[in-house]
C-alpha positions, 0 to 999 in steps of 0.5 A: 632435539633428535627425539623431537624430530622423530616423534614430529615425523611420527606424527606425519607419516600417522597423518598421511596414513589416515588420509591414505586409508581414507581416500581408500576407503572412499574409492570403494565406496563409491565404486561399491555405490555405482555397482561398479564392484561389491565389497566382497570383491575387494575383500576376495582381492585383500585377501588374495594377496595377502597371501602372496609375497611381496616379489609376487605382488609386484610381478603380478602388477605388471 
């Protein structure tokens, strides 16, 4: 029954992912289309962050 749940759980949070992916990627794209930003802003962004650690992100979001 525990294994059940899990892989029930799986399969959510797999959803939820999808949708958050795609609603992130429709935020860009329609930010794109109004000239609003360029895509290689975003990547720049991605990429700069990466690069820093998680303590760093939250600090540099406040």
């Amino acid at each position: 029954m525990v294994e059940i749940d899990i892989l029930a759980e799986l399969s959510d949070m797999k959803i939820i992912d999808y949708r958050n992916t795609l609603t992130i990627v429709s935020l860009i794209e329609v930010l794109t289309e109004k000239g609003i930003i360029c895509s290689n802003d975003v990547a720049l962004k991605a990429q700069t962050l990466d690069a820093i650690s998680e303590e760093q992100i939250k600090i540099h979001t406040i």
